[in-house]
MIKERO-370225 format. One record per residue: x, y, z of N, C-alpha, C in turn; residue in three letters. Coordinates in steps of 0.1 Angstrom, whole numbers, padded with zeros to 4 digits, always signed. Example, Ala and Ser with C-alpha at 12.3 -4.5 7.8 and 13.67 -1.06 7.14 Angstrom:
+0132-0057+0078+0123-0045+0078+0132-0033+0078ALA
+0128-0022+0071+0137-0011+0071+0129+0000+0079SER
//
This chain:
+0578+0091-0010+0587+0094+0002+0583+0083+0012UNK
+0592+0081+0018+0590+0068+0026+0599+0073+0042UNK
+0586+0072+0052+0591+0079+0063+0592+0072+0078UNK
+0594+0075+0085+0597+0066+0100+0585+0062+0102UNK
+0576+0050+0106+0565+0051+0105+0558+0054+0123UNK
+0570+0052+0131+0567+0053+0144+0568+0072+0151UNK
+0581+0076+0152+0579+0092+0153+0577+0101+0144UNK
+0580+0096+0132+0577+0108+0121+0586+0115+0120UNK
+0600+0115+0129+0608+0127+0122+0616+0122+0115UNK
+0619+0111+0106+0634+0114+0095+0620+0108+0085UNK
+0624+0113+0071+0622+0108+0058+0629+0106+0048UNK
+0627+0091+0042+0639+0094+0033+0629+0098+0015UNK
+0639+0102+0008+0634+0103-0006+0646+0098-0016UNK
+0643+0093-0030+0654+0096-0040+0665+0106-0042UNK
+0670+0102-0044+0680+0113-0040+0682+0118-0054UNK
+0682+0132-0056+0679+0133-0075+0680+0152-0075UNK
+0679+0158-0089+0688+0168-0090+0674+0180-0085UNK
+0678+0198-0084+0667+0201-0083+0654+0202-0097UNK
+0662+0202-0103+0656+0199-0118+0646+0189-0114UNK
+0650+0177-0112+0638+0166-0108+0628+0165-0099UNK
+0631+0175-0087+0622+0177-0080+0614+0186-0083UNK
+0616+0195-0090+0606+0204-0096+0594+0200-0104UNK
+0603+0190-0114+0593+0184-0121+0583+0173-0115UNK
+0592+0164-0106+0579+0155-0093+0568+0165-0088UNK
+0571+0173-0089+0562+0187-0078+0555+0190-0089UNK
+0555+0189-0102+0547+0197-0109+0541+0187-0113UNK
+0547+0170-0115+0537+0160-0121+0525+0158-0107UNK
+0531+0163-0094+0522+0159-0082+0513+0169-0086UNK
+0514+0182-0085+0505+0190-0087+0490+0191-0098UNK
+0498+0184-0109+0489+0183-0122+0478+0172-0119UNK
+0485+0162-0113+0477+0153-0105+0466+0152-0099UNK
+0466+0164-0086+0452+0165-0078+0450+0180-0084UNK
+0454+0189-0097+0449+0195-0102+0452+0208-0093UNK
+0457+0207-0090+0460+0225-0085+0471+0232-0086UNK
+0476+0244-0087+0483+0250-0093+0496+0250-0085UNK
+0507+0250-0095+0520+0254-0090+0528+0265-0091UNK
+0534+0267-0074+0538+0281-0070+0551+0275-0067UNK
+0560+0290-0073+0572+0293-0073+0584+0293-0081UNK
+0595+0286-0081+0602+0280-0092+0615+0271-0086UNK
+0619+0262-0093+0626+0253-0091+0637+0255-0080UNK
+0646+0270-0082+0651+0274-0069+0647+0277-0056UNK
+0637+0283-0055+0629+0281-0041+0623+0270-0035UNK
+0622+0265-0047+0616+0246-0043+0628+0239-0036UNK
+0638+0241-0042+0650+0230-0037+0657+0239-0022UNK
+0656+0251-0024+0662+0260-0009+0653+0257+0000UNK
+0636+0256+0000+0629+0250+0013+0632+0235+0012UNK
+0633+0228+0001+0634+0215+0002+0649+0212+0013UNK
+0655+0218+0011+0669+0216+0018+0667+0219+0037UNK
+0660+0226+0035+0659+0236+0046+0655+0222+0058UNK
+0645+0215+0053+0643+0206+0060+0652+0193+0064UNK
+0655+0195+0077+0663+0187+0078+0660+0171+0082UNK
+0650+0167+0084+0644+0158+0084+0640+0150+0071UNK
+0645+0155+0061+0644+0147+0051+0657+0145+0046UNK
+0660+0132+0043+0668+0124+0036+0675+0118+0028UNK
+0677+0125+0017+0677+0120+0006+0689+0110+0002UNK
+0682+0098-0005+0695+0088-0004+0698+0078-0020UNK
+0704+0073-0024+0705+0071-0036+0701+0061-0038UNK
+0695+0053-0048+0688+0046-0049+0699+0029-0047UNK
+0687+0017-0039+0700+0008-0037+0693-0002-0040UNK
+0679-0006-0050+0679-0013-0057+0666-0023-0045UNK
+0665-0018-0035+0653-0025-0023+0649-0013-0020UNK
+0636-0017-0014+0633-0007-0004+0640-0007+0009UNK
+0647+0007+0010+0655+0008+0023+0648+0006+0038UNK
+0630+0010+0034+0631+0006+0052+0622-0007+0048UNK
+0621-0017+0044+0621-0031+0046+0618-0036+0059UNK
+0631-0038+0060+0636-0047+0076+0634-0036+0085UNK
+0633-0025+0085+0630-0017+0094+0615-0018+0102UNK
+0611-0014+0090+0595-0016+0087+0587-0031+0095UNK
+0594-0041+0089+0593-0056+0103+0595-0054+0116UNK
+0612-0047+0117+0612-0047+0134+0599-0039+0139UNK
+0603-0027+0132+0590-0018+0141+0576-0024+0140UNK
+0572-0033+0133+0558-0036+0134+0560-0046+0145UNK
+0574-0057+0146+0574-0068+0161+0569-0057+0170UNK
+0583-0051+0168+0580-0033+0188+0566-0032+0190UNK
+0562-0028+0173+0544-0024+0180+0535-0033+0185UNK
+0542-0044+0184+0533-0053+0185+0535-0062+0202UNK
+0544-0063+0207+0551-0064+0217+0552-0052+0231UNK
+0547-0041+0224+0540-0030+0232+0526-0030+0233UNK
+0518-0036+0224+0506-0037+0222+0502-0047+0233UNK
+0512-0059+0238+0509-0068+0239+0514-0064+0257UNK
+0524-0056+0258+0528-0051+0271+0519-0046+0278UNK
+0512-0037+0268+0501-0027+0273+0490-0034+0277UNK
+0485-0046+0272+0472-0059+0275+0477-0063+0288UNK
+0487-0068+0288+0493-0071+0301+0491-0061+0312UNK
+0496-0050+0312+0499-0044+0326+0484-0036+0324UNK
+0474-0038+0319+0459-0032+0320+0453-0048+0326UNK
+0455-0061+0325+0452-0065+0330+0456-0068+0345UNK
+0469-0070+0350+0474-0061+0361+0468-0059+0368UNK
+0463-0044+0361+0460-0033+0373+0444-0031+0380UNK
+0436-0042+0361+0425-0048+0369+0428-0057+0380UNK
+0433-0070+0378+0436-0075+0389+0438-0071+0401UNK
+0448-0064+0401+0452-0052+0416+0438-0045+0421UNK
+0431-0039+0412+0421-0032+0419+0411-0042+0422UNK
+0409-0050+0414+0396-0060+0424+0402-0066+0435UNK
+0419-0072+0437+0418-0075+0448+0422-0069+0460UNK
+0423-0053+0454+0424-0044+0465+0409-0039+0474UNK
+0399-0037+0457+0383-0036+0467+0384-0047+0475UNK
+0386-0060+0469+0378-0074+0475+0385-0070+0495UNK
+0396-0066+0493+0399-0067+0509+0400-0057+0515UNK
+0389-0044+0509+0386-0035+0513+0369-0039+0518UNK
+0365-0046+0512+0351-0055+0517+0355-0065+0533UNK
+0363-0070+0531+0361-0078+0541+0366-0072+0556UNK
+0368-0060+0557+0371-0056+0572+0362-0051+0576UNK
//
């Protein structure tokens, strides 16, 4: 599953029947070895329930790609906002002490 990587609320997944998600859920499970609860119907009724998840058909790329770039420019461009206006505010305060010294 491949998710927003900045808020966290949308996810997308394969888009696939509940049959196949059952069986994802039970190859995950077998995986880190612990057991599996419930059955295929109640898997796909909570799976639904969530509406933050997305499910989308497959298009042959990874869909967030280009996404995945811009948002790393933003983070990075924020990262670089934030250096800035902390240096700023040092600035501001030393030369607000400095002429708090001289009266």
């Amino acid at each position: 599953m491949e998710g927003d990587k900045i808020c966290g609320n949308k996810w997308y997944s394969e888009k696939g029947t509940g049959r196949q998600l059952w069986e994802r859920y039970l190859r995950d499970m077998n995986m880190v070895q612990q057991p599996s609860v419930g059955n295929p119907q109640l898997l796909y009724t909570v799976w639904k329930s969530h509406t933050e998840i997305h499910q989308v058909a497959p298009t042959g790329h990874d869909i967030c790609d280009q996404y995945t770039r811009s948002q790393a420019l933003v983070a990075e461009l924020e990262q670089r906002a934030k250096l800035h206006r902390q240096f700023h505010l040092t600035e501001r305060d030393y030369y607000d002490d400095a002429s708090f010294t001289l009266r």
